[in-house]
PAKOL-633431 format. One line per field, with one value per residue: x, z, y of N, C-alpha, C in turn. Coordinates in steps of 0.2 Angstrom, whole numbers. Last residue first. Example, Ala and Ser with C-alpha at 12.3 -4.5 7.8 and 13.67 -1.06 7.14 Angstrom:
<atoms>
n_px 64, 66 $
n_pz 35, 39 $
n_py -11, -28 $
ca_px 68, 62 $
ca_pz 36, 39 $
ca_py -5, -22 $
c_px 64, 66 $
c_pz 39, 39 $
c_py 0, -16 $
</atoms>
This chain:
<atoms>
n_px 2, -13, -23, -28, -36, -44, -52, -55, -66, -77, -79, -83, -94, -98, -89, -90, -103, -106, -118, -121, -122, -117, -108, -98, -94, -87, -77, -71, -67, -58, -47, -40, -29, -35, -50, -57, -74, -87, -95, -111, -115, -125, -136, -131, -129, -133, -137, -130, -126, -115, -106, -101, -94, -88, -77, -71, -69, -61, -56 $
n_pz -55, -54, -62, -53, -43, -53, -55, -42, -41, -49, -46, -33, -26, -19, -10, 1, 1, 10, 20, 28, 34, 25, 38, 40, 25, 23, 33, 27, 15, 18, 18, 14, 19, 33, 39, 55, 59, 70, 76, 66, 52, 39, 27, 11, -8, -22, -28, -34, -28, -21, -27, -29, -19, -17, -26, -19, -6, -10, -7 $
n_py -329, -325, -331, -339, -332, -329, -342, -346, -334, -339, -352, -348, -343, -352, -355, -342, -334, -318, -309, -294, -282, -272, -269, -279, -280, -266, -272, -283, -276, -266, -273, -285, -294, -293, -294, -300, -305, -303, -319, -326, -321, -311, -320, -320, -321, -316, -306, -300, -290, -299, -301, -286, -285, -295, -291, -280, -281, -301, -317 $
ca_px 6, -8, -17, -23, -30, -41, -49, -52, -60, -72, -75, -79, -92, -103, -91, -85, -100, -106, -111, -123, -125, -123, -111, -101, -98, -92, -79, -74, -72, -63, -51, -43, -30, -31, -47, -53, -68, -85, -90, -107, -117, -119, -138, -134, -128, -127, -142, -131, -128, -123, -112, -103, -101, -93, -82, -77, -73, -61, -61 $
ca_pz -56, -49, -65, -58, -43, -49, -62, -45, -36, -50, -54, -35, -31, -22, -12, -5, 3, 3, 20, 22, 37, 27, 35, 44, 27, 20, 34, 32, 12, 16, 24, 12, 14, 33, 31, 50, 58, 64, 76, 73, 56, 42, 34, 17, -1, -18, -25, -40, -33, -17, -27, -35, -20, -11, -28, -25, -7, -12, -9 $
ca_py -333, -321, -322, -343, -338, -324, -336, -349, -335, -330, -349, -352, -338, -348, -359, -343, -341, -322, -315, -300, -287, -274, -263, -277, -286, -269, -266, -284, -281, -263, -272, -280, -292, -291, -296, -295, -306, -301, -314, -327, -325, -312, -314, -324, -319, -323, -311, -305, -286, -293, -308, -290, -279, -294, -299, -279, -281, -293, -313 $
c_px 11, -2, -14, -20, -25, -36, -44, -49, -54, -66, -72, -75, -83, -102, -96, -84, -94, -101, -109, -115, -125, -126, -117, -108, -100, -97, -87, -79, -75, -69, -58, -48, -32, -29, -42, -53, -64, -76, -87, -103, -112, -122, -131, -132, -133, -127, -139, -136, -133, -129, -116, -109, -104, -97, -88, -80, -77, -66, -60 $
c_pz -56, -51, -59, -64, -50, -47, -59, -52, -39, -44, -53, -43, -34, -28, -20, -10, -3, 5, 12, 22, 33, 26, 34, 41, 34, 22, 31, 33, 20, 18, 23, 15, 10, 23, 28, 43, 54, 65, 69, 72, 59, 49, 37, 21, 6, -12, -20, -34, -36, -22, -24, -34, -24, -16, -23, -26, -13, -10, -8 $
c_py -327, -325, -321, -336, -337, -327, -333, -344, -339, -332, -343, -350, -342, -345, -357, -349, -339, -329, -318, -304, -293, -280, -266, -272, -283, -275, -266, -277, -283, -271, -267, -278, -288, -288, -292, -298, -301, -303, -310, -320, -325, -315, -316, -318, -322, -321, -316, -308, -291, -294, -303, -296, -285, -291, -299, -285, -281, -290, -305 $
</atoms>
């Protein structure tokens, strides 16, 4: 997950109140940066199809 897919379930309502230790995202640090910010969590379960899509152009 990307911070843009974060901004995007935001924007959609997909989200929950951030919970226990903030973690890195070495891949993209903005997305932790962002999840610190505001306070919100998006389930990766959530956003499956857009995750799945992303997967399958990184061949």
């Amino acid at each position: 997950m990307s911070a843009a897919d974060h901004e995007s379930a935001l924007a959609a309502g997909d989200s929950e109140p951030l919970r226990g230790s903030p973690a890195p995202s070495p891949w993209d640090p903005a997305l932790a940066r962002r999840m610190r910010e505001t306070g919100r969590a998006v389930m990766e379960e959530r956003m499956l199809p857009l995750l799945l899509a992303d997967l399958a152009t990184q061949k």
